[in-house]
Residue, then its C-alpha position, 0 to 999 in steps of 0.5 A: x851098170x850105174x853111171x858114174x855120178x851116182x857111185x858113192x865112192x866117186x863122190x866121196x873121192x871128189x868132194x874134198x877136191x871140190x871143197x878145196x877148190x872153193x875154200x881156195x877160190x874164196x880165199x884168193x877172192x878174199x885176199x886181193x879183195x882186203x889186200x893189206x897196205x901196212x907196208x909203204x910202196x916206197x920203202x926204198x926211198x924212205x929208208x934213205x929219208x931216215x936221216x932227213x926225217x930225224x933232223x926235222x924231229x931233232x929240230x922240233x925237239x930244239x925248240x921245245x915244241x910240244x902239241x896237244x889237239x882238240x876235237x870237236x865232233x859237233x862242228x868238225x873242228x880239229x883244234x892243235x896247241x903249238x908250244x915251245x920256243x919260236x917266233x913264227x911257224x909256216x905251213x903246218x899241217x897234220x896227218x893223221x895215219x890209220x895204223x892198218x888202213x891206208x884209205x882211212x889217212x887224213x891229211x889238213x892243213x892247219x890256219x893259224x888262230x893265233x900264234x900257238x893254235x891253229x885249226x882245221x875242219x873235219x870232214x868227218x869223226x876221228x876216233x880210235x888209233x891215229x899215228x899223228x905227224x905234224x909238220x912245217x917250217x920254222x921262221x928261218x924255213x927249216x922243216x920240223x915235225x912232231x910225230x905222236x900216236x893218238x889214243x882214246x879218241x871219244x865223245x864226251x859231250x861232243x868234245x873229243x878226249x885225246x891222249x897223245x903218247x911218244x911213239x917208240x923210237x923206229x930203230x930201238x925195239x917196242x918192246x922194253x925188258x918187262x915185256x919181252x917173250x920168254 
């Protein structure tokens, strides 16, 4: 009688258990590993801050405020054109969101330059998709933000090229009618 290791049918029973059993392994090693953080931790609380945060951009839009950055990828130097219609804005800041990696967020405070510019050093290159936020209080201390989605991030002669677009209403649907499934 031959052992059981040596009986072909033993091994042709066993070996898609052991496969899936370290198909699976592999798979929940892979999932906690690149574990996804699309979603906020606190969604409870920014559900409830919906409100707050559509004042602050309903106060941007008031003033007329309008933005355009500059990068420069030689010095590391992040430049942000401020227009519209105010007198002094305090505390700006920037936060740059990578769409689907929480560990690639940048935040910088912004010092002003003159009364529309302000700047910021980088500590390293921004390129590809940014959901870009900027922040601060007006001259009577009300908060405002701007909210943009920057595009096209790349080099040309070390200056960086970046096309800000609205980013889509949260509460309507992305999609417009042309692009809709069928």
């Amino acid at each position: 009688m031959t052992p059981w290791y040596r009986e072909p049918w033993a091994w042709f029973i066993l070996s898609p258990l052991i496969v899936v059993v370290l198909v699976s392994t592999y798979t929940i090693y892979t999932a906690v590993k690149n574990r996804d953080d699309v979603v906020n931790e606190d969604y409870y609380k920014e559900g409830r801050m919906i409100n707050v945060h559509l004042e602050q951009e309903q106060l941007a839009q008031s003033m007329g405020l309008a933005m355009s950055l500059k990068v420069d990828h030689q010095i590391l130097e992040l430049v942000v054109d401020l227009n519209g219609r105010f007198e002094s804005l305090n505390n700006v800041s920037i936060e740059f969101s990578h769409p689907s990696d929480a560990a690639k967020d940048k935040t910088f405070v912004l010092e002003s330059i003159t009364k529309n510019r302000y700047r910021a050093g980088l500590l390293d290159s921004l390129k590809g998709r940014w959901y870009v936020k900027v922040s601060g209080l007006d001259d009577q201390g009300r908060p405002w933000r701007l909210m943009k989605q920057a595009y096209a991030i790349q080099d040309v002669d070390n200056q960086a090229v970046v096309e800000l677009i609205e980013r889509p209403d949260p509460i309507e649907s992305p999609l417009s009618e042309t692009d809709s499934p069928r």
